[in-house]
N, C-alpha and C positions, 0 to 999 in steps of 0.2 A: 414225553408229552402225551396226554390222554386225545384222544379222539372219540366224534362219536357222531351220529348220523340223525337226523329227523327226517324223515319218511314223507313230508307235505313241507311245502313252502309255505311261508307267514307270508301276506302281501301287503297284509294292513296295519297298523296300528293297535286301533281296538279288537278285544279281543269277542270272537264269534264260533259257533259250534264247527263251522267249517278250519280253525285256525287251533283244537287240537290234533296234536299230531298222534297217530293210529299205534307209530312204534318211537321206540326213543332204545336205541345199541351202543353200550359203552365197553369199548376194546378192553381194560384195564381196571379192573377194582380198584379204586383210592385205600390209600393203607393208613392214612391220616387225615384229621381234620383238614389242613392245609391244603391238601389234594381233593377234599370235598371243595372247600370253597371255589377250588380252581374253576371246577366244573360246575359248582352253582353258578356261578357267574354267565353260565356259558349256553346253562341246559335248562336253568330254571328262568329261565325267560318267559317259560309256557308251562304251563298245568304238565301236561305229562311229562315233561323232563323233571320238574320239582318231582311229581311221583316216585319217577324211576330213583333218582335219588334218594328219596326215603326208604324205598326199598333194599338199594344198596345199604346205606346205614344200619337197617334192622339187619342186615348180613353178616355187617363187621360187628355191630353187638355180640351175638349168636357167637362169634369164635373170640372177640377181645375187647371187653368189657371198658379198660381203659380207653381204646382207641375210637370206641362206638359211644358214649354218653355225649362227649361231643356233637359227635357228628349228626346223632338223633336232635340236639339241642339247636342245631345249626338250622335242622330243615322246618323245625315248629315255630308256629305265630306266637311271636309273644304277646300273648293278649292276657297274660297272666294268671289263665286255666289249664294251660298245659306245660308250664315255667316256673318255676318262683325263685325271686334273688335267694342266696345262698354264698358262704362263706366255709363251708366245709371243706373237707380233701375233697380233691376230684370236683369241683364246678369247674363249670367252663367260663371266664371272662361273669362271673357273677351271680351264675345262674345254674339251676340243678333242675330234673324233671320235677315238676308236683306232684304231692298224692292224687292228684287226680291224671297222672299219667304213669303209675308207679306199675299198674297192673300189666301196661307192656312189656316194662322188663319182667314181672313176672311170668309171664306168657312165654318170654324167650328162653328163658333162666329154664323151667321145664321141657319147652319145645324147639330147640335150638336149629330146626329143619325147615322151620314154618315159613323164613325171611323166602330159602331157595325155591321156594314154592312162586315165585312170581315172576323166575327165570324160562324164557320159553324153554323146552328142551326136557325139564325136569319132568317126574313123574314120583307116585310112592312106588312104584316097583323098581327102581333105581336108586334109591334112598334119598331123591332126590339132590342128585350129584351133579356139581356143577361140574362142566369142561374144563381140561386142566388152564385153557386161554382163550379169550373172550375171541370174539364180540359175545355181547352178554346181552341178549334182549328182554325188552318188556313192552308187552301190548297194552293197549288202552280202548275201551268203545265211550260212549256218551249216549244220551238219550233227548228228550226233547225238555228235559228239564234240568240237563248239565249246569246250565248259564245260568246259574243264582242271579247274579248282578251282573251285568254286561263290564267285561275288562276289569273286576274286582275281584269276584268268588264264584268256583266251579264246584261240580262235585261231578267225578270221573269214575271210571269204573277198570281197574286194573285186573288182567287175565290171572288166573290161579289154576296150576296143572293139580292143585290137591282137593276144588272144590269144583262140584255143577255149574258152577256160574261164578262170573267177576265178580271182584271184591268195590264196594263204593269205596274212596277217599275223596274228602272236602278242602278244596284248596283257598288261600284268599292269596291277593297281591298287595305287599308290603310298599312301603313309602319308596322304595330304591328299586321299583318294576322287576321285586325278587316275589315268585309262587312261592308260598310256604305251606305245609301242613296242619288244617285247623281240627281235622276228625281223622280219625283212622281203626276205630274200633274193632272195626269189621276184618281188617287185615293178619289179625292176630289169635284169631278165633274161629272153633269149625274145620281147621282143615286134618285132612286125612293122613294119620298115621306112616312114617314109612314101613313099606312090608316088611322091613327088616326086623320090626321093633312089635310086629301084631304077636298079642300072645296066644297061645291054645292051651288054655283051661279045662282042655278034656283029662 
């Protein structure tokens, strides 16, 4: 049974800058869809645990292709710009990433480092290595203009050990008071090499 911790208490209902939570720690990578859900259910009540979440997914992409299209499908808005129905091998329940979200797997497919990058702990002079066992954290800040829509749509700002500064993600909240994923560009893009992989050209 997965566990996991949010760092501030929710006291309200509607959702307010003070009602993201700073960190969001999950003991146990999920190794399947089924076990994302588990923890959607649980984490993605608020902007930052849907975060954390996607970021786990972009993790299990990064090492299993099968196990991860899912689970990336699971955390996106379907608002039919980052989805579309699909009949192919491999949809999930109907649905497959769209060309307009294809470029993330290509991002991983060459940089397969990028996901560990939003694990605290991580760095590129450790090739960005995760712990052999959790807790597995991720930080989160906001600014004065998180709160898109009060209790609808945020836009967060997730820690990254591989860049200067957080990464934004845009969340909205689904018919079923589930956080989903509506942008994440910026997640994928920019960050810094593991030392492992620098090369010398002299």
């Amino acid at each position: 049974m997965f566990k996991f911790s949010i760092m501030v208490v929710l006291l309200a209902s509607s959702l307010s800058a003070q009602q993201i939570p700073p960190r969001i720690s999950i003991d146990k990578l999920p190794e399947n869809v089924d076990e994302l859900l588990r923890l959607r259910g649980e984490l993605a009540r608020n902007p930052s645990g849907a975060a954390a979440l996607f970021a786990v997914a972009l993790q299990v992409y990064a090492r299993n292709k099968q196990a991860g299209i899912p689970m990336l499908i699971s955390m996106l808005v379907n608002d039919g710009s980052l989805m579309s129905q699909s009949t192919r091998p491999g949809n999930y329940r109907g649905y497959d990433l769209s060309n307009n979200t294809k470029f993330l797997v290509d991002q991983l497919d060459s940089k397969p480092w990028v996901p560990n990058s939003y694990v605290v702990g991580t760095s590129p002079q450790n090739g960005y290595a995760l712990s052999a066992s959790g807790p597995y954290h991720f930080d989160f800040t906001q600014n004065q203009y998180s709160i898109v829509k009060p209790d609808e749509e945020v836009r967060i700002f997730i820690a990254c050990t591989g860049a200067d500064s957080p990464r934004p993600i845009r969340l909205k909240k689904n018919t079923e008071g589930i956080w989903k994923v509506a942008e994440f560009s910026s997640l994928v893009t920019g960050i810094r090499a593991p030392a492992s992989t620098a090369r010398d050209e002299l």
